[in-house]
C-alpha positions as CSV (number, residue, x, y, z in Angstrom):
1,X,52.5,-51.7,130.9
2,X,50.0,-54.0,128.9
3,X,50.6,-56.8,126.5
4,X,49.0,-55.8,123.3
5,X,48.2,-58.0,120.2
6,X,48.2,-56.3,116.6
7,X,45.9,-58.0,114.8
8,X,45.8,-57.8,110.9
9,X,43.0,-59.9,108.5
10,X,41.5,-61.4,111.9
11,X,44.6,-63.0,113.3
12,X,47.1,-62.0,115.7
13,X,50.9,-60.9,113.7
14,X,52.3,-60.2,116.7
15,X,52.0,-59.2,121.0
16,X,54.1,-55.7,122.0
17,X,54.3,-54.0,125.6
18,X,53.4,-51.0,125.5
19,X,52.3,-48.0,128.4
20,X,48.9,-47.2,126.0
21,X,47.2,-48.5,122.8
22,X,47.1,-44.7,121.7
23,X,51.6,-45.5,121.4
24,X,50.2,-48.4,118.9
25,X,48.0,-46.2,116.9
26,X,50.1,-46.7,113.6
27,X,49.0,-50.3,113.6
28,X,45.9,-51.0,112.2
29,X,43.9,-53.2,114.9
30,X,45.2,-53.6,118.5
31,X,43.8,-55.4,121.6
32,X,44.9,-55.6,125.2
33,X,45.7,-59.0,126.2
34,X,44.5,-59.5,129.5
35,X,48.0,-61.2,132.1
36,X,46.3,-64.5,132.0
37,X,45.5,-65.1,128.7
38,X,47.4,-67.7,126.8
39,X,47.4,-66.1,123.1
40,X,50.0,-66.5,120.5
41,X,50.9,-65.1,116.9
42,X,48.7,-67.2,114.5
43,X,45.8,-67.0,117.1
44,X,43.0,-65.7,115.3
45,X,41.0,-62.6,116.7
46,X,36.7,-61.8,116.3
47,X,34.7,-59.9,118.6
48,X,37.2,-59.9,121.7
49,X,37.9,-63.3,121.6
50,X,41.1,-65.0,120.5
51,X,40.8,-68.7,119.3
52,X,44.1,-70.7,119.0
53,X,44.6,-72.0,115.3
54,X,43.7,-75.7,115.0
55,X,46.7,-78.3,115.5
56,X,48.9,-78.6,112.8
57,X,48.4,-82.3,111.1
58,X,50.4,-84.8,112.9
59,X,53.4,-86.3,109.5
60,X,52.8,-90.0,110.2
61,X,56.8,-90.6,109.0
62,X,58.1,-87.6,110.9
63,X,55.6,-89.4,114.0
64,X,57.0,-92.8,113.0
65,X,61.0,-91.2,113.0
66,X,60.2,-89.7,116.6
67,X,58.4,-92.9,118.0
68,X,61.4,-94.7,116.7
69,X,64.2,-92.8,118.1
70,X,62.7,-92.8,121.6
71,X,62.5,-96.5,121.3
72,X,66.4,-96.8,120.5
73,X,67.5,-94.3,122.9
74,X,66.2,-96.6,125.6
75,X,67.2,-99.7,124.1
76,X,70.8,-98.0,124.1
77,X,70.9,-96.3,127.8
78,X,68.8,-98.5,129.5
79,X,68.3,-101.8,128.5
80,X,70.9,-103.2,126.4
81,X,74.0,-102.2,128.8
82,X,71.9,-104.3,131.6
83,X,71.3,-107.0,129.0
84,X,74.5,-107.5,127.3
85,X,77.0,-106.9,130.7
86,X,77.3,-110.9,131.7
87,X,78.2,-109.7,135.0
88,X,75.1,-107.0,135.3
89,X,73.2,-109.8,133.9
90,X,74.2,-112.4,136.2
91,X,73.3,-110.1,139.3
92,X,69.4,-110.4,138.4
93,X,67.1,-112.8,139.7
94,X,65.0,-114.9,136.9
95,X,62.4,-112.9,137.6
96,X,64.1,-109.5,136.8
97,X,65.5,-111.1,133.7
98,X,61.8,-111.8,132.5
99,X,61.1,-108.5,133.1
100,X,63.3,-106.7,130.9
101,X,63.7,-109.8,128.3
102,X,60.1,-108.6,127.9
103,X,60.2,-105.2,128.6
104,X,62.8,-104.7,125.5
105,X,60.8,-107.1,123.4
106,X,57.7,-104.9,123.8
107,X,59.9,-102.0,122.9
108,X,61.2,-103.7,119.9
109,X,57.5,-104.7,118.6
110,X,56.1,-101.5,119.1
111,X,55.7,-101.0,115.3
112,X,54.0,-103.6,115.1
113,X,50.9,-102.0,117.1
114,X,48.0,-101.5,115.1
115,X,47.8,-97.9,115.6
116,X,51.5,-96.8,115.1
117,X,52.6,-94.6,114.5
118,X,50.1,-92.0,115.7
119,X,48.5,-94.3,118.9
120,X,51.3,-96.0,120.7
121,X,51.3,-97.4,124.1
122,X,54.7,-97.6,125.7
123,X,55.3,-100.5,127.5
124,X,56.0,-99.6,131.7
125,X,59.7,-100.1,132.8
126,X,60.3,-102.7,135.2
127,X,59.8,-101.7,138.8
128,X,63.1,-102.4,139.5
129,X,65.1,-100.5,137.0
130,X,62.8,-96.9,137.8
């Protein structure tokens, strides 16, 4: 069995198993896609050669939305139940508390780097909480 693409105006519409291309024949264009080849529908097709479409544009509010749920969902699960637990809190040494009292400060500011929301560089968690 071989992977075939069907290929219609220069782009793949879809990939199909199939024994032979002679059981494709009712489709216009057809091409064996070798096991190793990474091609998908929307890939387009010339002279043997499929060429992945270009990325899609990146929505700076859908990046933003993304950027900023990541942020809270580790303010939530890791920081803030080690930060507002007294007891947790009282178990680290100063130097741990730095640590995350800037470790969630960077998270909180990280709209406020210059190239948000498409360039953001996530602050490292402390050592100690990995």
């Amino acid at each position: 069995m071989t992977i075939y693409a069907i290929i219609s105006g220069g782009t793949v519409q879809n990939k199909v198993l199939a024994d032979t291309a002679e059981e494709l024949s009712s489709f216009p264009e057809v091409y064996p896609i070798s096991d190793d080849a990474l091609v998908d529908i929307g890939w387009a097709f010339s002279n043997g050669v499929f060429t992945a479409p270009p990325p899609a544009p990146v929505d700076p509010a859908t990046a933003a939305l993304d950027i900023r749920t990541q942020r809270n969902r580790l303010l939530t699960t890791l920081v803030d139940p080690l930060v507002m637990n007294s007891l947790r809190w009282a178990d680290l040494t100063a130097e741990q508390q730095t640590e995350v009292a800037t470790y969630r400060r960077a998270l909180l500011d990280i709209t406020d780097q210059s190239g948000f929301p498409l360039e953001v560089t996530w602050p490292t968690l402390p050592a100690f909480m990995q």
